[in-house]
Backbone as CSV, one residue per row, in Angstrom:
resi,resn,N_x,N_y,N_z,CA_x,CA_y,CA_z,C_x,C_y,C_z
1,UNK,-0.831,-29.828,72.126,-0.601,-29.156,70.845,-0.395,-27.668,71.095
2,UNK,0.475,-27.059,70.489,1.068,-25.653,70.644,-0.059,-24.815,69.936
3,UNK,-0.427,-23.761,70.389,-1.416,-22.750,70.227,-0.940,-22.161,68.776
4,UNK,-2.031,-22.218,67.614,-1.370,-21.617,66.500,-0.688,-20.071,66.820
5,UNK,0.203,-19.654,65.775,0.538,-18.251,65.764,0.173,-17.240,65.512
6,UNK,-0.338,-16.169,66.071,-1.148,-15.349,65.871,-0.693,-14.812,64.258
7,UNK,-1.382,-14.342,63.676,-1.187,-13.545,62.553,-0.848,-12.031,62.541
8,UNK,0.516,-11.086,62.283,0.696,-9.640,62.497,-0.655,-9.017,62.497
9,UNK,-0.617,-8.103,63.069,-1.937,-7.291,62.686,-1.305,-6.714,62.127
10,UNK,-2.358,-5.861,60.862,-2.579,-4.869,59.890,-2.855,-4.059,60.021
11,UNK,-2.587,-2.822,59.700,-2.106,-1.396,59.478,-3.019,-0.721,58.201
12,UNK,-3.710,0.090,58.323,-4.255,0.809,57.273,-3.343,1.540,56.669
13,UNK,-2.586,1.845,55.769,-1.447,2.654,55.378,-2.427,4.118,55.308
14,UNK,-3.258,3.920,54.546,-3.604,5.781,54.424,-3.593,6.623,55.550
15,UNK,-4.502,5.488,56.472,-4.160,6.448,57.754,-3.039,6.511,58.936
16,UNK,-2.341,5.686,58.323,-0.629,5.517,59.085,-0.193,6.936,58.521
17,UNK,-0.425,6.694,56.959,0.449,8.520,56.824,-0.482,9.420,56.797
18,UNK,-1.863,9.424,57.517,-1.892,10.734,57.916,-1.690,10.985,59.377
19,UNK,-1.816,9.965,59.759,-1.476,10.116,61.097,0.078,10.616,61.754
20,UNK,1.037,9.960,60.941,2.227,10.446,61.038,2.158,11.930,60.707
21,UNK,1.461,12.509,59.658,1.791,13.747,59.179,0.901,14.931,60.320
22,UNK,-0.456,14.135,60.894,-1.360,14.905,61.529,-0.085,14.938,63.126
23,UNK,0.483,14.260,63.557,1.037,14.229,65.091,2.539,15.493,64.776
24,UNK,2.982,14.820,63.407,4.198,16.310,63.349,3.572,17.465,63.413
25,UNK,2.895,17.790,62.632,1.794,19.268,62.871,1.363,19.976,64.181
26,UNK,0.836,18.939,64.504,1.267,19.128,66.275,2.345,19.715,66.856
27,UNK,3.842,18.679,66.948,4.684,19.370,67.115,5.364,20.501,66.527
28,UNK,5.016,21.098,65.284,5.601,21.480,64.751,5.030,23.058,65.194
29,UNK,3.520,23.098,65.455,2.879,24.223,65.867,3.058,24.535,67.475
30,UNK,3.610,23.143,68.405,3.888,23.551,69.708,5.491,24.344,70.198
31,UNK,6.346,23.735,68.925,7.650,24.086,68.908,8.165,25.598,68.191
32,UNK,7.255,25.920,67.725,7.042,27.532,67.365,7.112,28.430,67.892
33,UNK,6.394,28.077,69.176,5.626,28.665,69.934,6.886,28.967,71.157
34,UNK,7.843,27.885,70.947,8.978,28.063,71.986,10.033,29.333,71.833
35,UNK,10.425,29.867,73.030,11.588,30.922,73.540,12.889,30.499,73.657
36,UNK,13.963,30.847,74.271,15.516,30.324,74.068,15.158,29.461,75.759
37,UNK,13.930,30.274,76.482,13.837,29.737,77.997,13.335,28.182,77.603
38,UNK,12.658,28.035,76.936,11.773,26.529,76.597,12.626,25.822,75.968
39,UNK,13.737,26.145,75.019,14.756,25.359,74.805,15.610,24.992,75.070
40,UNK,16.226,25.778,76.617,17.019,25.319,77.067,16.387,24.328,78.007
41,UNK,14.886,24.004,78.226,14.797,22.997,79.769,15.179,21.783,79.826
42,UNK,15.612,21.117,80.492,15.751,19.770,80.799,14.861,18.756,80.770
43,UNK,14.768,17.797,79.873,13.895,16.732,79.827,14.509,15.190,80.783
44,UNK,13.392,14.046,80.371,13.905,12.908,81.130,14.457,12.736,80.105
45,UNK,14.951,12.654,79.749,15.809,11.439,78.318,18.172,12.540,78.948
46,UNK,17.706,11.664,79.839,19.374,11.911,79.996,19.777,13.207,80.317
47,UNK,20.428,13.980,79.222,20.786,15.467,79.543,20.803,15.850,78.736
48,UNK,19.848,15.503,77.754,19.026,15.696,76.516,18.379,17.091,76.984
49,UNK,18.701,18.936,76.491,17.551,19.559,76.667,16.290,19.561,75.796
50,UNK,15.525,20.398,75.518,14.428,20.636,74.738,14.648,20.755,73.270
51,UNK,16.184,21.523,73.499,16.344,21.639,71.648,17.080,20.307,71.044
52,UNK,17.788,19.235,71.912,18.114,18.337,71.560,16.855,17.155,71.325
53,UNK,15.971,17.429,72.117,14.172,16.528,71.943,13.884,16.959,70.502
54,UNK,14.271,18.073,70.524,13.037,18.983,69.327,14.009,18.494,68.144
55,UNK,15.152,18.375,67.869,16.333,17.816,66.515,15.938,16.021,66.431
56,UNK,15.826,15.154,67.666,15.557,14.149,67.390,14.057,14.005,67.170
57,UNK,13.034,14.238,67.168,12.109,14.927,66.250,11.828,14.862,65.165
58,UNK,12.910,15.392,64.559,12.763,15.974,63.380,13.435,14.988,62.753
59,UNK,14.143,14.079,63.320,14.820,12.796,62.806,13.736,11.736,62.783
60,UNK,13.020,11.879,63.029,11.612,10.923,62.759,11.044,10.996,61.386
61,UNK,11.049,11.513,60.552,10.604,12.183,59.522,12.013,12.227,58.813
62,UNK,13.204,12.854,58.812,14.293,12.625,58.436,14.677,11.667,57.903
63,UNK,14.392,10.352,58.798,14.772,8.737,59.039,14.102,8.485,57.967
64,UNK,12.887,8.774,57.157,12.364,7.997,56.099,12.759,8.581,54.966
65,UNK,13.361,10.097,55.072,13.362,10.570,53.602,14.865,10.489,53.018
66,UNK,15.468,9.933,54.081,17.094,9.843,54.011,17.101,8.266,52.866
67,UNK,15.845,7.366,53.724,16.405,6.301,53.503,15.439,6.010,52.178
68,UNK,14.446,6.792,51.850,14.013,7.098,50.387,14.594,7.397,49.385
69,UNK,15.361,7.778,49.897,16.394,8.471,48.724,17.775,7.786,48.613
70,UNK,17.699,6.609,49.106,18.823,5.584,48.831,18.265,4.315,47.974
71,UNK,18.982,3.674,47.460,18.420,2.499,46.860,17.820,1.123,47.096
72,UNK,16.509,0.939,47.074,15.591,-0.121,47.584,16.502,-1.565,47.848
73,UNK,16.829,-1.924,49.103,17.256,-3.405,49.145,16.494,-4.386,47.901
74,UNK,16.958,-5.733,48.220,16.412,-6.565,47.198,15.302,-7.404,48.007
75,UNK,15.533,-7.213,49.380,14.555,-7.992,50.334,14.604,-7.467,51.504
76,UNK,12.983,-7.693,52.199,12.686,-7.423,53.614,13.554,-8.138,54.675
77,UNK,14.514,-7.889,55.426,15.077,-8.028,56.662,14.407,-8.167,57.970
78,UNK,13.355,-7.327,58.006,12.851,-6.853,59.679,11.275,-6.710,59.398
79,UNK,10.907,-7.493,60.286,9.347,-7.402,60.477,8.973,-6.339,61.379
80,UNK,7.636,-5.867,61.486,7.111,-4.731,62.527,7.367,-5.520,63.892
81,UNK,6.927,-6.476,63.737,7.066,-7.247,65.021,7.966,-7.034,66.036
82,UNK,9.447,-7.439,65.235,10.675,-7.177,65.255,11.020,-5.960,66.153
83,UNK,10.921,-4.888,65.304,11.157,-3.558,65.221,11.664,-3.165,66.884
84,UNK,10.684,-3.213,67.731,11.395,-2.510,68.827,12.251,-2.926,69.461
85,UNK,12.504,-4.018,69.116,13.501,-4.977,69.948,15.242,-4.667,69.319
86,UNK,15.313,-3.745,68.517,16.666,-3.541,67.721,17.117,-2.198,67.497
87,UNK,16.651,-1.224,68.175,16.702,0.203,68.445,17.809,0.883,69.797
88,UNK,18.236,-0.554,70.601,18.983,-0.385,71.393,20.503,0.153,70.804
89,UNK,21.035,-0.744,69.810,22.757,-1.196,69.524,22.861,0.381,68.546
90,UNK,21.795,1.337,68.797,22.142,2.419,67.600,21.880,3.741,68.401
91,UNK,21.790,3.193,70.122,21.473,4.759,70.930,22.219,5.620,70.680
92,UNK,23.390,5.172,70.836,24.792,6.329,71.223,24.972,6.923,70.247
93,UNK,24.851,6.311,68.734,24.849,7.081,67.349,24.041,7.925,67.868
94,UNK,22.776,7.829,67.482,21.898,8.781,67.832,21.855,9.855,69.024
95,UNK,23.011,9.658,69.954,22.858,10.575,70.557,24.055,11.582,70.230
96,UNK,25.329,11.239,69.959,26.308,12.213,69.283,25.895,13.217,68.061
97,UNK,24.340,12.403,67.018,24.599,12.708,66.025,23.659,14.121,66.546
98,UNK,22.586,13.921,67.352,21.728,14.662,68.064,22.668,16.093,68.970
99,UNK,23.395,15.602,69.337,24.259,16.827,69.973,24.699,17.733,68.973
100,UNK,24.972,17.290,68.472,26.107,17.969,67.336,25.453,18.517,66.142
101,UNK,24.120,17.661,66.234,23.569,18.845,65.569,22.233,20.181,66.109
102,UNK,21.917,19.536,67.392,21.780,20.249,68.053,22.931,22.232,68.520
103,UNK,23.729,21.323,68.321,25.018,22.971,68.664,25.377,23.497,67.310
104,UNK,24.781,23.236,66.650,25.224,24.132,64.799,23.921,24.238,64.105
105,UNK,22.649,23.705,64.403,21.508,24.114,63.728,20.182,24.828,64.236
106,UNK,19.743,25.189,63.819,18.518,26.170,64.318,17.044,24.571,63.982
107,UNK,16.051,24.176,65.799,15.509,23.012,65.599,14.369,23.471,65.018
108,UNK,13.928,24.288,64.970,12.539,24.989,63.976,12.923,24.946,62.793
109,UNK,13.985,24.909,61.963,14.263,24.961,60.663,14.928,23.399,60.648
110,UNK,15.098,22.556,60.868,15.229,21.140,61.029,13.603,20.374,61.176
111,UNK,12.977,20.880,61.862,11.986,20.776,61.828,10.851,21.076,60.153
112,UNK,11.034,21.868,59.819,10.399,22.434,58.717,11.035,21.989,57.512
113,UNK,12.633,21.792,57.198,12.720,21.017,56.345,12.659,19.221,56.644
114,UNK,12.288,18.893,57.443,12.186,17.237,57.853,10.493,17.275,57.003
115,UNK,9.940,18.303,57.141,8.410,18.194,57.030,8.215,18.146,55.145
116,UNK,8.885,19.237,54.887,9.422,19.381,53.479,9.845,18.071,52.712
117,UNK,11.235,17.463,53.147,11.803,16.273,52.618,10.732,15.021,52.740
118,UNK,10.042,14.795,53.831,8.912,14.256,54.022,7.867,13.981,53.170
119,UNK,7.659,15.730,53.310,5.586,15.029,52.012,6.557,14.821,50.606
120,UNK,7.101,15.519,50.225,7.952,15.329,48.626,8.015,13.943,48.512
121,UNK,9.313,13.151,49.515,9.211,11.753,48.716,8.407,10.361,49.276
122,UNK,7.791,11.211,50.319,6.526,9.709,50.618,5.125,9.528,49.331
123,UNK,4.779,11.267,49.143,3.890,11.579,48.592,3.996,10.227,46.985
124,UNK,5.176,9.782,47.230,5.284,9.091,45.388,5.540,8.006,45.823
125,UNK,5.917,7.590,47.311,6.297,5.970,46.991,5.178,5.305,47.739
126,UNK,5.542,4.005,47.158,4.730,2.769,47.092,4.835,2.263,48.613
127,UNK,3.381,1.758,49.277,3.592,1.161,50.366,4.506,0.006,51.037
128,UNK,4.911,-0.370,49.356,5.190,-1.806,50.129,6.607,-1.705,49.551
129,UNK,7.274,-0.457,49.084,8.563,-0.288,49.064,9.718,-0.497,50.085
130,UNK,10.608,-1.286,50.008,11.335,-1.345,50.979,12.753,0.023,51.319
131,UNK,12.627,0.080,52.345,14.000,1.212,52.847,15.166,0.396,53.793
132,UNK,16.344,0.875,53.525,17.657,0.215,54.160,17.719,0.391,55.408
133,UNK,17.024,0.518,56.110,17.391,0.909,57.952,18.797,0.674,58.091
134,UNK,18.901,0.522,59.169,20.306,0.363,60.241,19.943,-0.467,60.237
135,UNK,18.364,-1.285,60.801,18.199,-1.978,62.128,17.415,-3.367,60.877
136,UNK,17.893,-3.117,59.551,17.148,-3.973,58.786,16.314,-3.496,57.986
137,UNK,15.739,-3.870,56.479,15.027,-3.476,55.729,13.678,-3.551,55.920
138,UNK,12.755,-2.818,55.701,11.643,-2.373,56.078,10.373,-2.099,55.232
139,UNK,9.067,-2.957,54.918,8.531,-1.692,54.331,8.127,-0.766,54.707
140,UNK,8.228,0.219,53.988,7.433,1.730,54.003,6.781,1.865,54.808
141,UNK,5.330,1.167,54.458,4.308,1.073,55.389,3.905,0.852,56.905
142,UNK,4.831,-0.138,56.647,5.381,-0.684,58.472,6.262,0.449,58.975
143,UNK,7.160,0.864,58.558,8.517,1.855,59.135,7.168,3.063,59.429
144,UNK,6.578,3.512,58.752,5.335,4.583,59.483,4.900,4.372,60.774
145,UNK,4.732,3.025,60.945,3.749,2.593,61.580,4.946,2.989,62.703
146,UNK,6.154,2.723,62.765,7.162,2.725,63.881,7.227,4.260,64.213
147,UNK,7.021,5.362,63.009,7.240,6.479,62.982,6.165,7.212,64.432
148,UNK,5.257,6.653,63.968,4.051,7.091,65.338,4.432,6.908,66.507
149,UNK,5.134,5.962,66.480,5.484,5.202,67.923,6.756,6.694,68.387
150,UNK,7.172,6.749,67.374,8.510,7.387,67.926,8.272,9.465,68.329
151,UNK,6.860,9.279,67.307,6.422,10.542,67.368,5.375,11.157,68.901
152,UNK,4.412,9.894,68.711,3.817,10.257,69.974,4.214,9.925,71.741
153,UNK,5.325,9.099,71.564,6.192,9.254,72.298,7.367,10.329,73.088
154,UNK,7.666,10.197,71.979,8.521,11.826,72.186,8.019,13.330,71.928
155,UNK,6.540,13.126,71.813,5.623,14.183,72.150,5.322,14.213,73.445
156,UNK,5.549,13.237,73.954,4.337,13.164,75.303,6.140,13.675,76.400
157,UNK,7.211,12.982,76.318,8.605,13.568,76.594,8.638,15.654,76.340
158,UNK,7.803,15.935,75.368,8.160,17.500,75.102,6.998,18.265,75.825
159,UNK,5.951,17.716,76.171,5.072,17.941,77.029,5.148,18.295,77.916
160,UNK,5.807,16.854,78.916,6.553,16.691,80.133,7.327,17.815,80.614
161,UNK,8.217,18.007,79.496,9.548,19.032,79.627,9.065,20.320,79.804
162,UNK,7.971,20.635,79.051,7.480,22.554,78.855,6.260,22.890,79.489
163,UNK,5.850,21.755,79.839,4.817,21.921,80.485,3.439,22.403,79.204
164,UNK,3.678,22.278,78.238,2.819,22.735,76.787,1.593,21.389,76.561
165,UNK,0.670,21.615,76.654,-0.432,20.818,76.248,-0.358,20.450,74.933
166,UNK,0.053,19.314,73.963,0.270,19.073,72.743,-0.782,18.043,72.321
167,UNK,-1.686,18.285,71.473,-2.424,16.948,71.114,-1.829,15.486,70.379
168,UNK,-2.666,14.611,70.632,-2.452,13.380,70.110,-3.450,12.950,68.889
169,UNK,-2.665,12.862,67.437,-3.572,12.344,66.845,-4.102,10.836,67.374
170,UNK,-5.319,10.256,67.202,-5.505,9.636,67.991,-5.359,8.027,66.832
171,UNK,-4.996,8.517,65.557,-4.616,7.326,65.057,-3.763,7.525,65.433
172,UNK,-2.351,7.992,65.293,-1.218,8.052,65.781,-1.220,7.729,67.337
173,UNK,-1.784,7.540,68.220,-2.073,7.293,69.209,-1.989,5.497,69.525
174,UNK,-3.231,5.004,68.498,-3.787,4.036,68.678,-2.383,3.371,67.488
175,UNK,-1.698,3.452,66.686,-0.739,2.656,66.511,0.541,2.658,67.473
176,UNK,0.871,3.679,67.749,1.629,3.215,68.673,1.483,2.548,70.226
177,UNK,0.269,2.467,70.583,-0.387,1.606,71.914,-0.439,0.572,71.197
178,UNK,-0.747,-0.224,70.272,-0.882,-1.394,69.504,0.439,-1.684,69.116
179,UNK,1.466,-1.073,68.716,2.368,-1.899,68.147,3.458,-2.500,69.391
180,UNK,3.668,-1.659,70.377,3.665,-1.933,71.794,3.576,-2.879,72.663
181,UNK,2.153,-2.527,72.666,1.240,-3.913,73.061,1.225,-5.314,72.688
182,UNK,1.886,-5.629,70.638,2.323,-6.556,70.136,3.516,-7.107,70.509
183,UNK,4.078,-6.244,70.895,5.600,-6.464,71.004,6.029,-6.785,72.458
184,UNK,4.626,-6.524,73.372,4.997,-7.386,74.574,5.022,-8.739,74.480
185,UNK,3.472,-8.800,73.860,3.201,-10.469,73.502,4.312,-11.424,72.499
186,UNK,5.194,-10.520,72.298,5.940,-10.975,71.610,7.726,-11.487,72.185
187,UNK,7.562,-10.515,72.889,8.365,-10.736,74.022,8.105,-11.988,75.398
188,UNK,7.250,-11.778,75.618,6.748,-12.708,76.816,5.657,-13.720,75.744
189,UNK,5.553,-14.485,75.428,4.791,-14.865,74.242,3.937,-16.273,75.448
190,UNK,2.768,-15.804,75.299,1.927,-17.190,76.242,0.417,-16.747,76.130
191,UNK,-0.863,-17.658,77.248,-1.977,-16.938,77.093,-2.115,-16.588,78.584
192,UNK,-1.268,-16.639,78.981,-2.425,-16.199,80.722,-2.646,-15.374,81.999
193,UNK,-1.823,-14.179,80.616,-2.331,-12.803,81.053,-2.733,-12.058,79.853
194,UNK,-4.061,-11.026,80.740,-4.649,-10.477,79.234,-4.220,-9.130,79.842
195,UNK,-4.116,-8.326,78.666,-3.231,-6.595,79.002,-4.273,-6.048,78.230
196,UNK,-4.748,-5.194,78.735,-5.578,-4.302,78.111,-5.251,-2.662,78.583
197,UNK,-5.490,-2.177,76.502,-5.339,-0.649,77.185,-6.240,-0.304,76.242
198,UNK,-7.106,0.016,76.734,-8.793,0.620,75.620,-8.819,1.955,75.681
199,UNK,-8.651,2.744,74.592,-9.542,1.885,73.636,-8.813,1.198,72.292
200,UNK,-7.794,0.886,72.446,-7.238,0.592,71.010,-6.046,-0.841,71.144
201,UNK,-6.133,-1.606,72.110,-5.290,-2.862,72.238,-5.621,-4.138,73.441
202,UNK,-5.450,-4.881,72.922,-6.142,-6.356,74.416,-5.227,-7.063,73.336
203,UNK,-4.222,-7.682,74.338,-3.195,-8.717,73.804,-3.100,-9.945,75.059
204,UNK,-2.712,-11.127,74.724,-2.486,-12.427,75.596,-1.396,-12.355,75.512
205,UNK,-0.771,-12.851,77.067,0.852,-12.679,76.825,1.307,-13.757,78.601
206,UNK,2.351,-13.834,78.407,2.889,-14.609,79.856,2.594,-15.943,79.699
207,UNK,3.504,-16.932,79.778,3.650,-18.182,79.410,2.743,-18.814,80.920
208,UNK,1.969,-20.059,80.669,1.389,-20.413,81.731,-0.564,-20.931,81.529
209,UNK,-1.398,-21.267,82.177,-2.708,-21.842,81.682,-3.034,-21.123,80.896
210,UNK,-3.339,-21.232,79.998,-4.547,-20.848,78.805,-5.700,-20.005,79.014
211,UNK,-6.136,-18.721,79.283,-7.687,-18.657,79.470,-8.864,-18.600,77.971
212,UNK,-9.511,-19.252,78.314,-10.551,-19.826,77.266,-11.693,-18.963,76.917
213,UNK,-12.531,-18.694,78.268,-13.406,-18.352,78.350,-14.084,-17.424,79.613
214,UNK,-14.665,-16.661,79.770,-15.479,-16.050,80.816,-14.271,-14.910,81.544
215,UNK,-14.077,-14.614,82.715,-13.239,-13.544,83.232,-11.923,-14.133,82.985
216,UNK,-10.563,-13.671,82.336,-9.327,-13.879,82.725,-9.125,-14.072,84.082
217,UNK,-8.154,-15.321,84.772,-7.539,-14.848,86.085,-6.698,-13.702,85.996
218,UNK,-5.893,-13.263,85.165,-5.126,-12.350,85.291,-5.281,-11.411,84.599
219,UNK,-5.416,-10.268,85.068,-5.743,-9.199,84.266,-5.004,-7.945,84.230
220,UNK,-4.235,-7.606,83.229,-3.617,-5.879,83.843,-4.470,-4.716,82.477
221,UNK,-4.719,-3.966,83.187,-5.370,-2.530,82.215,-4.810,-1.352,82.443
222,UNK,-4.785,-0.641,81.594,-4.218,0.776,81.830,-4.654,1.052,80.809
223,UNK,-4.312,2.936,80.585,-4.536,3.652,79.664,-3.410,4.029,78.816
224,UNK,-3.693,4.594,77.289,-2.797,4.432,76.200,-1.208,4.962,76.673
225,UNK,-1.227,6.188,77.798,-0.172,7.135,77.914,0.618,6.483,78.672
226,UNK,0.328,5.506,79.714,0.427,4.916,81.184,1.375,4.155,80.287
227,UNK,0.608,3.499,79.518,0.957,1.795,78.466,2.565,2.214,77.896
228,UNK,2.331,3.549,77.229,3.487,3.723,76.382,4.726,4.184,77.420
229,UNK,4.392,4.556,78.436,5.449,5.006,79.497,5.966,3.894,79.831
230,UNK,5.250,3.052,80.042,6.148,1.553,80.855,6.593,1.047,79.645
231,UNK,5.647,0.912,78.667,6.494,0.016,77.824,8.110,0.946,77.383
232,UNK,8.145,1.808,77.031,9.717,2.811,76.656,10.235,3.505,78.255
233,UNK,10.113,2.364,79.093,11.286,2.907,80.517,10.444,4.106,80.944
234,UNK,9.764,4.707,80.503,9.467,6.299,81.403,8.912,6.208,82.886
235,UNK,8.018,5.170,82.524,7.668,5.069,84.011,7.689,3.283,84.356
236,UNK,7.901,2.840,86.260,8.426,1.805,86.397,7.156,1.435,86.736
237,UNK,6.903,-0.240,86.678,5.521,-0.990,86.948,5.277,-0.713,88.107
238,UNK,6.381,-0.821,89.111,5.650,-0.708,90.795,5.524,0.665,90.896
239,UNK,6.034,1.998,90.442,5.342,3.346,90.584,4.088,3.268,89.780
240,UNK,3.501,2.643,88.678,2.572,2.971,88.134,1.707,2.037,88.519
241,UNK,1.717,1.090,89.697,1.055,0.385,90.298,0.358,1.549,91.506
242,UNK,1.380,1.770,92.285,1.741,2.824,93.704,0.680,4.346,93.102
243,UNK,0.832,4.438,91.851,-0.148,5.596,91.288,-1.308,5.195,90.812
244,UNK,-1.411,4.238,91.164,-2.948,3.685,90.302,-3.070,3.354,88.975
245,UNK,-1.975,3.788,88.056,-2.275,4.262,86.812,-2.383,2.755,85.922
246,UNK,-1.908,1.564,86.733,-2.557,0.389,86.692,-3.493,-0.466,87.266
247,UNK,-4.182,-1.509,86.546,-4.943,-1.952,87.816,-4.732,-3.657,87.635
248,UNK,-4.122,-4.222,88.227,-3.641,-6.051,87.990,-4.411,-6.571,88.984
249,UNK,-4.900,-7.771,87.841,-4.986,-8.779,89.291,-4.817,-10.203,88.910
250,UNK,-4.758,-10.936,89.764,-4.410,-11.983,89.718,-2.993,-12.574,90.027
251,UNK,-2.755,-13.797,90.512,-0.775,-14.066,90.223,0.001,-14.100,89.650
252,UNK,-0.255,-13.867,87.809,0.333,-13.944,87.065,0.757,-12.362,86.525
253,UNK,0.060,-11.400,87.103,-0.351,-10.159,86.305,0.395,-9.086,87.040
254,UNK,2.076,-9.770,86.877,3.204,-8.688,87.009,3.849,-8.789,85.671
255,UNK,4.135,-7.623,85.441,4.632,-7.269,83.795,6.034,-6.796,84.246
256,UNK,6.003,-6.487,85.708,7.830,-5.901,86.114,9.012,-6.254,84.842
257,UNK,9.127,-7.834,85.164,10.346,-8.418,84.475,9.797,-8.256,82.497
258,UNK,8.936,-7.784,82.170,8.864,-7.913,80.595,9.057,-6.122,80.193
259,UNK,8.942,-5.384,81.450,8.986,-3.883,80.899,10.501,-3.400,81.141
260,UNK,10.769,-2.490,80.115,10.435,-1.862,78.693,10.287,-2.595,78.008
261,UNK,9.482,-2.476,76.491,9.761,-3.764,75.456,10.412,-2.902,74.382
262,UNK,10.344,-1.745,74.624,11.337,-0.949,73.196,12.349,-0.723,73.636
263,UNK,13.627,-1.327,73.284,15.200,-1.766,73.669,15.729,-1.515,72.441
């Protein structure tokens, strides 16, 4: 008999949007702070510099108030579940639209009105309102939940780049290590490897025996930053093996072939 289906996990909305709002604040006070030298540096994301990081950014926050202000589908399309798996077929948009406005706008004032358009029309809508994505209709609530992912991500990318110590809200933290973490098991869908990244996710995943009870044979752990690097390409399983920054064991407890899971 086939193992029932797990049930989505749930999302506190209040603190999805403060968490979204507490991690922009962050950036918004580290990107202030930047010179024409800090905006021109080179990040990993391609040949993406700092001021092109700092505009897609601000498209995080953008992305919901654009699509607030269009008219509610009649039905949900796309589950959270879903979600990272459909972010691929819309890179290249996103990266022309990012250039180009990168070379005609000032990213501190993109920044500040994203923050603006932001509290105005979340502050009134309903959680369980749906928005038109690209990538499929969405609720509200859930599309936040993606917002973290995209925020503390590409915080930890502006970090990298400036060398600037930026905090992590740590709800914003802990949804995007969790939604991640779902979306492996969702990808590789089985019980007999357990992934743990504590303090905020332990998922079963990899097709193969069942573990029931007492120690997993297979085990991989890491920490939240490690987690989100492999899972979005930043860093590869056998370097973050080679660095410690994992620790596997067992025969089943290679994740190589399931990483990245946000495509």
């Amino acid at each position: 008999m086939p193992p029932a289906k797990k049930r989505p996990r749930k999302y506190d909305p209040a603190r999805t949007r403060a968490a979204v709002t507490a991690q922009f604040a962050h950036v918004r006070e580290a990107v202030g702070a930047f010179g024409p030298e800090e905006f021109a540096r080179p990040t990993r994301l391609g040949e993406w510099t700092v001021r092109e990081l700092v505009v897609h950014l601000s498209m995080a926050l953008e992305h919901v108030a654009d699509n607030l202000e269009r008219p509610a589908p009649a039905r949900q399309e796309r589950t959270l579940a879903e979600w990272a798996f459909t972010t691929a077929p819309h890179a290249d948009k996103i990266d022309e639209y990012v250039r180009e406005t990168a070379a005609a706008q000032d990213p501190v004032a993109l920044l500040d009105r994203a923050h603006e358009r932001y509290t105005t029309l979340v502050s009134g809508a309903a959680d369980d309102r749906l928005l038109p994505l690209r990538t499929g209709a969405m609720r509200l609530d859930e599309v936040l939940v993606t917002r973290c992912v995209e925020l503390v991500v590409h915080t930890d990318d502006l970090a990298a780049a400036t060398g600037t110590e930026i905090p992590f809200d740590r709800q914003a933290l802990a949804a995007a290590t969790r939604l991640l973490a779902d979306a492996l098991a969702e990808k590789a869908p089985g019980g007999s490897v357990e992934v743990r990244v504590p303090p905020f996710a332990v998922v079963q995943c990899v097709a193969g025996p069942r573990h029931t009870r007492g120690t997993p044979p297979n085990v991989v752990e890491t920490d939240p930053l490690t987690w989100l690097r492999l899972a979005t390409g930043r860093t590869r399983w056998a370097a973050a093996l080679e660095d410690a920054g994992v620790m596997a064991s067992g025969e089943r407890a290679d994740l190589g072939e399931y990483l990245p899971v946000l495509s």
